[in-house]
KESE-154373 format. One record per residue: residue in three letters; y, z, x of N, C-alpha, C in turn; chain. Coordinates in Angstrom, 2 decimals, padded with zeros to 5 digits. Example, Ala and Ser with C-alpha at 12.3 -4.5 7.8 and 13.67 -1.06 7.14 Angstrom:
BEGIN
ALA; -005.69; 007.80; 013.19; -004.50; 007.80; 012.30; -003.30; 007.80; 013.20; A $
SER; -002.25; 007.08; 012.85; -001.06; 007.14; 013.67; 000.03; 007.87; 012.90; A $
END
This chain:
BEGIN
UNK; 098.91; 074.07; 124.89; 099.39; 072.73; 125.26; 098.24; 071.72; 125.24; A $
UNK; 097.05; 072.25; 125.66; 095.97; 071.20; 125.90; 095.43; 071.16; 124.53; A $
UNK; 095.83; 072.04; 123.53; 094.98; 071.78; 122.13; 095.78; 070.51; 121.29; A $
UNK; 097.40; 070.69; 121.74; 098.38; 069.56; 121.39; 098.17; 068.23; 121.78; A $
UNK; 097.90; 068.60; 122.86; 097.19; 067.02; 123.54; 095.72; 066.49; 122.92; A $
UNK; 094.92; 067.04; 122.97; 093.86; 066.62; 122.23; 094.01; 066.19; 121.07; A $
UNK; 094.89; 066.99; 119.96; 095.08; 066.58; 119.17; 095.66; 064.78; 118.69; A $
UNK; 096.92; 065.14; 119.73; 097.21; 063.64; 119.85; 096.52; 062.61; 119.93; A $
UNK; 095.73; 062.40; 120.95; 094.54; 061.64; 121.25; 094.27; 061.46; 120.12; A $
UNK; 093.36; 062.20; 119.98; 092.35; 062.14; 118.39; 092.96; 061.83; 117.24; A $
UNK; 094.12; 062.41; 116.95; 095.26; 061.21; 116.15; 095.59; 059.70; 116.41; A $
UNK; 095.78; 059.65; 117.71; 095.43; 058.49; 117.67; 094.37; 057.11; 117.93; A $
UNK; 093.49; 058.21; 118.24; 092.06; 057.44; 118.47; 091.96; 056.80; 116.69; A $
UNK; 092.15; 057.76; 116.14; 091.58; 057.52; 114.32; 092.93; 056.47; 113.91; A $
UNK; 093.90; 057.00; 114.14; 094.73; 055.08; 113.88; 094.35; 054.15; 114.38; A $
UNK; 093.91; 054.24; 115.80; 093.72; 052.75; 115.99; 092.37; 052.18; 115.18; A $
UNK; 091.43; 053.13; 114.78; 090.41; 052.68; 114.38; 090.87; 052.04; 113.07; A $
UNK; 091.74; 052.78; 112.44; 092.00; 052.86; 111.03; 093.02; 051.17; 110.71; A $
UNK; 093.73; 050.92; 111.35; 094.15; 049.72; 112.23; 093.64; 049.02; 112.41; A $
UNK; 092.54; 048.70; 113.10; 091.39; 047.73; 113.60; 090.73; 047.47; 112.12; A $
UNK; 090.45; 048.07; 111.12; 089.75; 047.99; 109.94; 090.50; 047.40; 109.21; A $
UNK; 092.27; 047.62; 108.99; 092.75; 046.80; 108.24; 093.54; 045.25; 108.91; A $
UNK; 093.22; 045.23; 109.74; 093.38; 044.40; 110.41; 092.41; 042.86; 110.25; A $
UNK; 091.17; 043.81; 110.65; 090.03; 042.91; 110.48; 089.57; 042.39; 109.20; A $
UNK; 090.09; 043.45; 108.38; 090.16; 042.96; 106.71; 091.25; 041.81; 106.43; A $
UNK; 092.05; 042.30; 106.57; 093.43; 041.25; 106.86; 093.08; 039.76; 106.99; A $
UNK; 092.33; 039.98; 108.19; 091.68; 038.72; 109.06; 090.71; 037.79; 107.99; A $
UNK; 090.03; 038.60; 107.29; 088.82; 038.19; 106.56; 089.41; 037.40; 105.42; A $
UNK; 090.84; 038.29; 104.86; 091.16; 037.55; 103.16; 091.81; 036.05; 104.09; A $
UNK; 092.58; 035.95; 104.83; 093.01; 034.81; 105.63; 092.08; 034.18; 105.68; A $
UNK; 091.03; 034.13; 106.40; 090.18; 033.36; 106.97; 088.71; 032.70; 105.13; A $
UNK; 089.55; 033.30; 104.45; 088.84; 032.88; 102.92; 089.90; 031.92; 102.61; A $
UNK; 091.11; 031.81; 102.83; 092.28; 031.55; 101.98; 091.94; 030.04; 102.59; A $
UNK; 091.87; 030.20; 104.33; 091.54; 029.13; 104.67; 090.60; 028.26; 104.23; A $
UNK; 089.83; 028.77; 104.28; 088.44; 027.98; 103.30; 088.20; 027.39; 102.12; A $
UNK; 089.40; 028.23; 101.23; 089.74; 027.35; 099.77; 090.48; 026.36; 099.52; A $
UNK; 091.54; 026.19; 100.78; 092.30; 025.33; 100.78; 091.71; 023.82; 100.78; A $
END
């Protein structure tokens, strides 16, 4: 049970990271788009 749980976690520790990266990318082509305008 506790290896299931860890697992989880750590599944979702690595989405949110994975998340935060496309996110912040996301953020970046926006924040260009703005700039050309």
């Amino acid at each position: 049970m506790s290896i299931i749980m860890m697992g989880l976690i750590f599944g979702f520790f690595i989405a949110m990271i994975c998340g935060h990266k496309i996110t912040e990318r996301h953020n970046h082509v926006l924040a260009k788009r703005e700039l050309t305008k």
